[in-house]
TORPAVEX-671922 format. One record per residue: x, y, z of N, C-alpha, C, O in turn; residue in one letter. Coordinates in steps of 0.02 Angstrom, whole numbers, plus 50000, padded with zeros to 5 digits. Each point is the difference from the previous one (the first is absolute). Layout:
# TORPAVEX-671922
XYZXYZXYZXYZA...
END
This chain:
# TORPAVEX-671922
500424994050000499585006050000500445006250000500565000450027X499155004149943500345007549976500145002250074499574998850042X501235005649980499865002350065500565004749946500254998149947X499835010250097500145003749986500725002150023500194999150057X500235003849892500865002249996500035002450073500434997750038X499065007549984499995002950066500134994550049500485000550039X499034992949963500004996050058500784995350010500274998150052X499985000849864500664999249980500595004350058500374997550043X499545007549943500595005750024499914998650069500465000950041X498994996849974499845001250096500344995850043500315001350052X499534991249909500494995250029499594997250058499425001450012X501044993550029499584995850038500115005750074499485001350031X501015001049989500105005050037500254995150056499774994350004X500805008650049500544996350050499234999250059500054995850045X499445007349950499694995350085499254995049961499544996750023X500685005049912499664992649978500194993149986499644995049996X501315006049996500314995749982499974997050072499814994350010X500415010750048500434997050052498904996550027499884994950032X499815008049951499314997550038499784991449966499754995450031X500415004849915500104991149974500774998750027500235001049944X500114998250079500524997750038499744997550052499924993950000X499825010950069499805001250042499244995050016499854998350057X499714999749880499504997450005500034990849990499584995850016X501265003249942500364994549981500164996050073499954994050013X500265012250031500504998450069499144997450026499814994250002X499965009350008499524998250068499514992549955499834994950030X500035006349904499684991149981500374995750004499754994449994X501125006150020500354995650029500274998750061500404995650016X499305009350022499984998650056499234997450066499964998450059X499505002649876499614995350006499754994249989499534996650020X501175002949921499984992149995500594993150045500244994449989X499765011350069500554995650045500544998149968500115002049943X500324993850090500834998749991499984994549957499704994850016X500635006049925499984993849951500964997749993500455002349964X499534993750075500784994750000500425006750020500565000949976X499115004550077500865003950027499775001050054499554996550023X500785010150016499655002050057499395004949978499895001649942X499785000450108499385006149994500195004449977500605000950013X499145003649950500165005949984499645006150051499435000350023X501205005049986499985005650047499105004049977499795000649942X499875001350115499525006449977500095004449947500575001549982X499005000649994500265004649945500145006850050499605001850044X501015001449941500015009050036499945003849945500455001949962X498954998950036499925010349953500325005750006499735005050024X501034994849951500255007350005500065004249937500405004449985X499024992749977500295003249931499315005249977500005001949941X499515000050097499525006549992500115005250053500144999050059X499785005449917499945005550059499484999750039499955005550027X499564990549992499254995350038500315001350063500444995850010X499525008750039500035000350069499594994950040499424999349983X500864996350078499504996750044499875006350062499854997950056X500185006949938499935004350033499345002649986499725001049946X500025000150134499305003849969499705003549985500345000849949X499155003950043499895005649984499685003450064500034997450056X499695008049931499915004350082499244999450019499565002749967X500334992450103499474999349995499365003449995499464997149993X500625008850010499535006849984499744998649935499424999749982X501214999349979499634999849911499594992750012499404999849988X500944994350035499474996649967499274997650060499704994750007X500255011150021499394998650055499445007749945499405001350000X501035000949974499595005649944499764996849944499415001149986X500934995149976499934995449960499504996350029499605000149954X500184997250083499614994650040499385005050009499504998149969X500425007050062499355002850008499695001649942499394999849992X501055001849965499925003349936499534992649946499504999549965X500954996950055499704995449954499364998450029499754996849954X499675003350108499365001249992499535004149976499404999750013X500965005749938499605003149996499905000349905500435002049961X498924995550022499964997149924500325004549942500044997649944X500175008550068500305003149956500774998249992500334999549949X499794999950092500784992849991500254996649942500554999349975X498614998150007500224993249948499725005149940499954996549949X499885009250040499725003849944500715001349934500594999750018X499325001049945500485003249963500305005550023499685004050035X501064997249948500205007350028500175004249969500614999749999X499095007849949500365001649968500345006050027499925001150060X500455003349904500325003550004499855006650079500315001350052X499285000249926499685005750061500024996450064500305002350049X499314990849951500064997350061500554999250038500024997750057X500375004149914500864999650034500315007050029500575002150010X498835000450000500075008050016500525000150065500565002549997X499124994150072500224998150058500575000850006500375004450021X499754986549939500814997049993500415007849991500325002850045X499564999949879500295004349982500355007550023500475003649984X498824996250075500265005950035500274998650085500005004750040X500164990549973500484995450039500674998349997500444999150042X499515000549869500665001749959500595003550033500544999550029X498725006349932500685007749992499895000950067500545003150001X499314997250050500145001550089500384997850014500345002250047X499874990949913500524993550020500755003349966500564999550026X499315003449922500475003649963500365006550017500555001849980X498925002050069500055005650033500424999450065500395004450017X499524990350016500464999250049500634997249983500505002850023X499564991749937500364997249994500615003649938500564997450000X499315008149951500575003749977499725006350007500195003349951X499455000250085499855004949995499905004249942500345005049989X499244993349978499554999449932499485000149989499644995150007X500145011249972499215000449989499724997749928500195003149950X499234989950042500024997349957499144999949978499624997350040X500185004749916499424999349970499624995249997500024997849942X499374997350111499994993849998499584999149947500064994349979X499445009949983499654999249937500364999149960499764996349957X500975006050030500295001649905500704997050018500344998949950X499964999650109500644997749996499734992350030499994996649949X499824999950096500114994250020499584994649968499615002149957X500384992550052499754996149960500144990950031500524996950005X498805001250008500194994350042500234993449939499824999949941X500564995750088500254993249955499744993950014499514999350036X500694997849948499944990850004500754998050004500344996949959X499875006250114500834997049989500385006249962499785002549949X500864999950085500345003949953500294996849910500135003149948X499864990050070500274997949944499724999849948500294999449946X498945001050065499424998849940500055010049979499835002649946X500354999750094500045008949965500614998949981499914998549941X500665001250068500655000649958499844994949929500255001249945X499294993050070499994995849934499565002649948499994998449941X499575006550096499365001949948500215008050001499565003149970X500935001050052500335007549965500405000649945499985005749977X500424990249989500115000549940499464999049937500145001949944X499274995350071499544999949957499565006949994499605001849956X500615001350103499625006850005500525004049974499805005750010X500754994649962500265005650006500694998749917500325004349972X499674990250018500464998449938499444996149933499444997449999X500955003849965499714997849926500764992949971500624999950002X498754994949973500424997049977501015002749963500175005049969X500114990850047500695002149985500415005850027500555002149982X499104999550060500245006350053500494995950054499984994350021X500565012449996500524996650031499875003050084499915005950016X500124989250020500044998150069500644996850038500234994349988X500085011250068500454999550032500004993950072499485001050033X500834994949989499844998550057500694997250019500504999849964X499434998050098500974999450047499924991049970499554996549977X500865003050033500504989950001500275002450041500295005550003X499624989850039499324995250040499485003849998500085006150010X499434991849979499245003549992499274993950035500034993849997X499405010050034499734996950012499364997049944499585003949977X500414989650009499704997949935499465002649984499954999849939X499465003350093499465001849990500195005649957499635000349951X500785003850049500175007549971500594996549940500345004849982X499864990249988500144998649935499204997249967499825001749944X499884995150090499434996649988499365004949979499504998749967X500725007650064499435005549972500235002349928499605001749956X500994998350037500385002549917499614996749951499655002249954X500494990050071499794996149954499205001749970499805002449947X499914995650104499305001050007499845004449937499694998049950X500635010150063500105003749963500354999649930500005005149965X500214990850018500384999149934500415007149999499895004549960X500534995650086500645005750023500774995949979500034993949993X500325008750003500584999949987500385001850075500005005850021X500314988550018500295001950067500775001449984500364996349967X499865010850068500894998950016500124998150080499664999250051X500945000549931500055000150080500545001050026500494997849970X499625006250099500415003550051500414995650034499744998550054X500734999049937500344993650062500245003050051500295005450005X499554990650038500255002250054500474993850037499914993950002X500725010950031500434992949997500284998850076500095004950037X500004990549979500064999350071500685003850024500125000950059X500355001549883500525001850039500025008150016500505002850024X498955000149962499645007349990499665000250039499745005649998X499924989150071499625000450042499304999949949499525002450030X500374996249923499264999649958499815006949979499455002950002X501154999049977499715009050014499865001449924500444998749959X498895004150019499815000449919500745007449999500205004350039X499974993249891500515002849975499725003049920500184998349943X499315006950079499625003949924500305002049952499785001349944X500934999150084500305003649931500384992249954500295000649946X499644993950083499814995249945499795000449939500284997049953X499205006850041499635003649927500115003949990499995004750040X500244995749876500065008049980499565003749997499474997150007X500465009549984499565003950003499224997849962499444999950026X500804998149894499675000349951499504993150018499404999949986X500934995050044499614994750034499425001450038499464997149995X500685007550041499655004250082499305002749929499414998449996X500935005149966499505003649969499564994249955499465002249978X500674992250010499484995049980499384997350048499405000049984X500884997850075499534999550063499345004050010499885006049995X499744988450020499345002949993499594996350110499494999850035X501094998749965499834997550076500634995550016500294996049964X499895006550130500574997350041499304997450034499415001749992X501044992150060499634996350051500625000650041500555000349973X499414999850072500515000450052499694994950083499395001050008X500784996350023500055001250068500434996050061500224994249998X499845011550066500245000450034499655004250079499815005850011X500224988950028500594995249999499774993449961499424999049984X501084996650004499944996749939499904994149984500534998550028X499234995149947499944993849994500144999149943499935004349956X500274990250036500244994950047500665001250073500144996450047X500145010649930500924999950024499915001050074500394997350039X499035007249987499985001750052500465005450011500285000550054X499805002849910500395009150008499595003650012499525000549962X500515003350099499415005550001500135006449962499535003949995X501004997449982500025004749953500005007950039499885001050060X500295004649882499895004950040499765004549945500125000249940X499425004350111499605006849978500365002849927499675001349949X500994999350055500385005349952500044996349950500375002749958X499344989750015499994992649962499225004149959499905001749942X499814998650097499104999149992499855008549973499615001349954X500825004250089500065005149949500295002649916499845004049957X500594991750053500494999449937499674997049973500264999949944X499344997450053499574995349943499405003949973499825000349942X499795003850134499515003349971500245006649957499585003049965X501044999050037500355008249983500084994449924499555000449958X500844996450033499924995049944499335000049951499985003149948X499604993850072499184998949999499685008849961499785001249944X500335003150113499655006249956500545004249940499805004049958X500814994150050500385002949947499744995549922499895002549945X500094991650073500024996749936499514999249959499974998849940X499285002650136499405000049967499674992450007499634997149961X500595001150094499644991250002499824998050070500335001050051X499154996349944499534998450063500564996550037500454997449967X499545002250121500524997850039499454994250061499605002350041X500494992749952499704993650038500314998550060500534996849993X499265005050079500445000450048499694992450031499395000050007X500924993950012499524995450006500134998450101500484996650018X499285004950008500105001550078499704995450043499715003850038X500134989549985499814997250041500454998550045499834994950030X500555006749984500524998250058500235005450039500394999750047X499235006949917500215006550044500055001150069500315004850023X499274989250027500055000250064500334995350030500064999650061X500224996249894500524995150020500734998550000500314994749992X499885011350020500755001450016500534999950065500035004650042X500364989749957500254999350054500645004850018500165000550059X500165002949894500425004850006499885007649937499975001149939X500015002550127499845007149934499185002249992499564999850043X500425001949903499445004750000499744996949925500374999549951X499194999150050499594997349900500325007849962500305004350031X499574995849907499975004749960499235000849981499564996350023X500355007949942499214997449984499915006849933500305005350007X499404993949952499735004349940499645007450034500135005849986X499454991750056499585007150021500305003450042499745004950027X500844993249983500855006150026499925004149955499595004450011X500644995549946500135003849941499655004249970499544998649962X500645006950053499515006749963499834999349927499855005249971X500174988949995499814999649926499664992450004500054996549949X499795002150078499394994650010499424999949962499764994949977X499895013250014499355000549979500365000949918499644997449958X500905005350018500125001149952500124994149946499895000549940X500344994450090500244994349964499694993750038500044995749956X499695001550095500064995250033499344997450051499625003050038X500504989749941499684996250055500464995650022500544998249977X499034999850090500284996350068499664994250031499535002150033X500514992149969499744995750016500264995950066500554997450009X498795003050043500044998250049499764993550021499834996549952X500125000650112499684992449989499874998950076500465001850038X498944995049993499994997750064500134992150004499744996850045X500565001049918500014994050021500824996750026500104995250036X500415009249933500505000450066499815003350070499724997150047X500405006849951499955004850050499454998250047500185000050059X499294998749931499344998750044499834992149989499544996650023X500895001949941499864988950001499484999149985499644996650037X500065006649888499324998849977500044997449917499545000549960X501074997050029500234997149956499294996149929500005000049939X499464997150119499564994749971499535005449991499634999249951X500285006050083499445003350002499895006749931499495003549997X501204997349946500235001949950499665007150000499505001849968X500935002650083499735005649997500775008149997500574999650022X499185004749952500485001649976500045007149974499435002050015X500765001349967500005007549975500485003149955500584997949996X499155008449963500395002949962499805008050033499455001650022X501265003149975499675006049998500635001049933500484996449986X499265010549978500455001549975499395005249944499395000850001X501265002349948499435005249959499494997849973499824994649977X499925011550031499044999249974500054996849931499644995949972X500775006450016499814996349913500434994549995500164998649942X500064997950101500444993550012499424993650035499864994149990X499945011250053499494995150032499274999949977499614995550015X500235009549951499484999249942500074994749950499534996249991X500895003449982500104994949936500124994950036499594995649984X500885002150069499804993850024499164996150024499764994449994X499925013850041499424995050018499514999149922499494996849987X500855006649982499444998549920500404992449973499724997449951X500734999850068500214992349968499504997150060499464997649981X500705002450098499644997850045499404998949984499844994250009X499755009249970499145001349996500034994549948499614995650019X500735002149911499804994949975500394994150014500044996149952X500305002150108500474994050014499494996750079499944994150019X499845011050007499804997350080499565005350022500015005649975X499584992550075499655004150053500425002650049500515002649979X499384997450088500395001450056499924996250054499494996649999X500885002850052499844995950037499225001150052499665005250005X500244989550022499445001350050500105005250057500474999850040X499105004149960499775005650050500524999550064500345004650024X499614986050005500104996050059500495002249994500105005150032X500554991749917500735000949990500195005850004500535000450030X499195006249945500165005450010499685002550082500225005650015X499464992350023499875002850049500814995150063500245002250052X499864993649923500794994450022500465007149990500385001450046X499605002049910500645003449963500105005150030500575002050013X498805001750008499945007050018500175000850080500295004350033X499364988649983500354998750082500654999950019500255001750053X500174994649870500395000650022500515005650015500435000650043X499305004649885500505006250003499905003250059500515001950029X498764999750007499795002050028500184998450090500265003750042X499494989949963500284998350063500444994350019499924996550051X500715002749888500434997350013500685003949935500224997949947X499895008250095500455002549937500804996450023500505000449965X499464997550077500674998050035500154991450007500484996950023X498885001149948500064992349987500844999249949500454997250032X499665004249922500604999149970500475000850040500364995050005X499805009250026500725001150058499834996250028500515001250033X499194993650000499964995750062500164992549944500064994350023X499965006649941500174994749974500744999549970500214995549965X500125010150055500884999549990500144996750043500484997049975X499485001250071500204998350070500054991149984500464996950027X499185000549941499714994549986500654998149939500404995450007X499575009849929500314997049960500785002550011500464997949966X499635008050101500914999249999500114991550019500414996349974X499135002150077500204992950027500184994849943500504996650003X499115003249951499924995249973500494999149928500174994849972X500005013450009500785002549986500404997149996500244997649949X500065001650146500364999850022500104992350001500484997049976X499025000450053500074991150009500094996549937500254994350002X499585008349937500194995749936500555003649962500374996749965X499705008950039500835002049972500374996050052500074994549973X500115005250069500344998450069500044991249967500514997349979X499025000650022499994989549995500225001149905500464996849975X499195007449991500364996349943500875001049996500384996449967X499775008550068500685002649986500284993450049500544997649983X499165000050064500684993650032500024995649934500504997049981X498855003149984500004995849958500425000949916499974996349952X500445010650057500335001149944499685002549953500245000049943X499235002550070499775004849965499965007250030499675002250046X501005002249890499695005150035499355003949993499494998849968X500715007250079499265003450010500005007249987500225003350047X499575000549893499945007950021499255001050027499494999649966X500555002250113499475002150018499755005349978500325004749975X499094994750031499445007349940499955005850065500145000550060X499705001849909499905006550033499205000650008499755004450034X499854990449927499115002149984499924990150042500354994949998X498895007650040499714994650012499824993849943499965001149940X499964993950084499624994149958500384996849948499734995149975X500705006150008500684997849955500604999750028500205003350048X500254989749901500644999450023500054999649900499604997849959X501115005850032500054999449923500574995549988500495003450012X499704990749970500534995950004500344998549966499754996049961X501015005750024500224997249946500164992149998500164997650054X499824999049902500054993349989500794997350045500585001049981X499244996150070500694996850042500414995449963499894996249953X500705005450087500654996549961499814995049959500004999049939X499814998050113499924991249980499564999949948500254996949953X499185005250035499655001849918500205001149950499914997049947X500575010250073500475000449943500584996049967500335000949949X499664994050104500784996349967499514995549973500104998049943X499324999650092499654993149962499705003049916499844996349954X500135011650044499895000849910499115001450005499625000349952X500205000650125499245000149978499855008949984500345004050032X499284997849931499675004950006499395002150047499774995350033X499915011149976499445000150055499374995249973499514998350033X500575000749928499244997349975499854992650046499644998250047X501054997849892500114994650042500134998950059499634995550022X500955007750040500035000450050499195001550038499764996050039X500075007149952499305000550026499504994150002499564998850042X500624997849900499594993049972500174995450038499534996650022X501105001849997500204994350031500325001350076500284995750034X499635010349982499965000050071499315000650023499934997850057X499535004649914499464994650012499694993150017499604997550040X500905000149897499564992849988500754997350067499774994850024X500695006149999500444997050055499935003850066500324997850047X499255008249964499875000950038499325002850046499905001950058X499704996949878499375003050033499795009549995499505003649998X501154996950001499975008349998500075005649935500445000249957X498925004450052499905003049924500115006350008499775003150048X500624999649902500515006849999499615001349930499704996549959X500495011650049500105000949914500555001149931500515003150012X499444995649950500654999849980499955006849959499575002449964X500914999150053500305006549959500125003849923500195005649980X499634989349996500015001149923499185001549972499885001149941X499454998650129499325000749982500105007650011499475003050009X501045000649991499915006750017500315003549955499925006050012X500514992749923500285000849953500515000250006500155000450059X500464999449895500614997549982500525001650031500564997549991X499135010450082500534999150017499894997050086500235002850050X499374990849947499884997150036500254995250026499994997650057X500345000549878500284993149994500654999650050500425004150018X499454988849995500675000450065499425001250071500244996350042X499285006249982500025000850046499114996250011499654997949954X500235002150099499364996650039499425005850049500205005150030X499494994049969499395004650052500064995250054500144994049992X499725009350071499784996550049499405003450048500195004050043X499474995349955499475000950035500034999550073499974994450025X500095010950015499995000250083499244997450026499795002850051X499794992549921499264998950001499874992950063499564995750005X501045005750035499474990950046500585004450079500405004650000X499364991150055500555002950059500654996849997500154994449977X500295011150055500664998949998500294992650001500394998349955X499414997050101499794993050018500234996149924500534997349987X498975003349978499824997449943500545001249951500204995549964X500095011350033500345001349957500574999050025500415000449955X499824998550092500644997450025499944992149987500534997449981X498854997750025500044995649993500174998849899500404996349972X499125008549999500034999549941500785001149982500224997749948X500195005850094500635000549944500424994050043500584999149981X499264998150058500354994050004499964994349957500404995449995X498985005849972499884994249961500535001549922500244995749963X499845014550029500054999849942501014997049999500344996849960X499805006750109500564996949996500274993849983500454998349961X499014997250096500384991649975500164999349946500564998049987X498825004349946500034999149954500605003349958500354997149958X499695010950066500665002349948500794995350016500444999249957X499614997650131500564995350003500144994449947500534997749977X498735000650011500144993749930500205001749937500354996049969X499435011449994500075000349932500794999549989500245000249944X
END
């Protein structure tokens, strides 16, 4: 059957590959031990899926909310008035920024479904689109979507990940019709800095091209300060910013999420929105509003949690010979491929594959984030310290054998 060049370009994508891996491990581990020993639990370190919870305010709001029959109604646009102006209060404290909740904000389904569905608002087939290597897949995955033409910014570990703009010549800059940027950053876990996120937007209005600030981790910084787009006195001129409660407030399942950024940035996005999806239920947005509202400090209480947990798996993989650059941002460890990998000739793909299937434990591999990925692994700070100390004991035995 006919499927389209677009669905071609898209590919199977690194948490679909590693999710049939992952679905391989556990039907063989429900099919008990065949002529060896048992095989280990499966450990999930390869999504950013917090077991952490969310603040129980939001979901006792969520809960009242959902008796009341307008809940399950359709939601369109106006009805999100609330959320919206919860927003910009949320925005007002938090950069001291006065933000338009009618014409600048705009609620999501997940930041990743707005970074995947803003190049369709804003580029024309064969239009060229900027984004960093390492990049997070949803924002190559929106190019495509778009039938865009992607370049891309490397960023290299011996630069601290620092985008290096003058990479492109001028005349390049002047082809661009949209940068995606963000920081602090995933997969690498750099929190990046302010004078990064300005230089891009001073970039952005010289050249004449929309600037994609992609921000869910802004409250999850274990050293330093986030950078953030709506710093920047040229925000309204060039730029949107995408925010997300499902780090920060552990509402991951509950796919809720935000854009603020210019009126005519966030206009054209909600005109793709209006024919892709509704909005979420009333309920979910009354979860959201609680939380900005009466849990603005839920994210800081959850550093405390992930320095620990930091600390206990850099600490056990490094007896184990792997080293460790600790991140500076919660919920990630970024890894380069250990000795012993490298002398055995595996790449991240494979290494990821078969320290699975020998140990139970699922990473991501580095090359689902683009090319300049390769060589290194995600690790997910997502189970207690306990676990992950136990998990890198397991990964060790295994790197002693290769």
């Amino acid at each position: 059957m006919h499927t389209s060049e677009r669905l071609r370009r898209l590919g199977s994508g690194v948490f679909a590959r590693n999710d049939q891996r992952k679905a391989a491990y556990v039907d063989r581990l429900r099919a008990g031990p065949v002529g060896g020993r048992p095989l280990a639990p499966l450990l999930d370190l390869s999504l950013g899926s917090t077991d952490l919870q969310p603040p129980p305010g939001a979901i006792a709001a969520i809960a009242e909310a959902l008796r009341q029959p307008v809940s399950s109604s359709y939601c369109l646009h106006a009805a999100t008035g609330p959320f919206r102006e919860a927003v910009a209060a949320w925005a007002h404290r938090r950069f001291d920024v006065a933000v338009d909740a009618e014409r600048e904000v705009l609620l999501l389904v997940g930041s990743q479904e707005g970074t995947a569905h803003l190049p369709l608002a804003v580029l024309n087939p064969g239009d060229s689109a900027l984004l960093l290597d390492p990049y997070y897949p949803s924002h190559l995955g929106g190019l495509h979507l778009a039938s865009a033409e992607p370049r891309f910014l490397r960023l290299r570990p011996e630069q601290g990940w620092c985008p290096d703009f003058d990479q492109l010549p001028a005349s390049a800059w002047d082809q661009l019709k949209l940068m995606v940027l963000g920081f602090p950053h995933n997969p690498t876990a750099t929190v990046g800095q302010q004078a990064w996120v300005d230089e891009a937007a001073e970039r952005a209005v010289r050249h004449g091209l929309v600037f994609a600030h992609d921000n869910p981790y802004v409250d999850l910084v274990l050293e330093g300060e986030a950078p953030a787009l709506l710093r920047s006195p040229l925000w309204r001129q060039c730029g949107i910013e995408f925010f997300s409660f499902s780090k920060g407030w552990c509402l991951g399942g509950y796919r809720m999420a935000f854009a603020i950024g210019a009126e005519a940035l966030i206009t054209a996005l909600r005109q793709v929105k209006a024919v892709v999806d509704f909005n979420q239920s009333l309920a979910l947005q009354a979860g959201a509003i609680a939380a900005l509202e009466q849990a603005p400090d839920w994210p800081a209480q959850l550093l405390v949690t992930y320095r620990q947990r930091r600390e206990a798996m850099a600490k056990a993989l490094e007896r184990h010979g792997w080293p460790v650059q600790w991140p500076q941002m919660a919920l990630y460890l970024w890894l380069e491929l250990p000795p012993a990998a490298r002398a055995a000739g595996l790449d991240s793909e494979r290494f990821c594959g078969q320290l699975l299937e020998a140990t139970g434990v699922a990473l991501t591999p580095g090359n689902g984030f683009g090319a300049q990925g390769e060589g290194w692994q995600r690790l997910a700070l997502v189970h207690p310290a306990a676990e992950l100390e136990a998990g890198a004991e397991r990964i060790g035995a295994w790197l002693s054998s290769l």
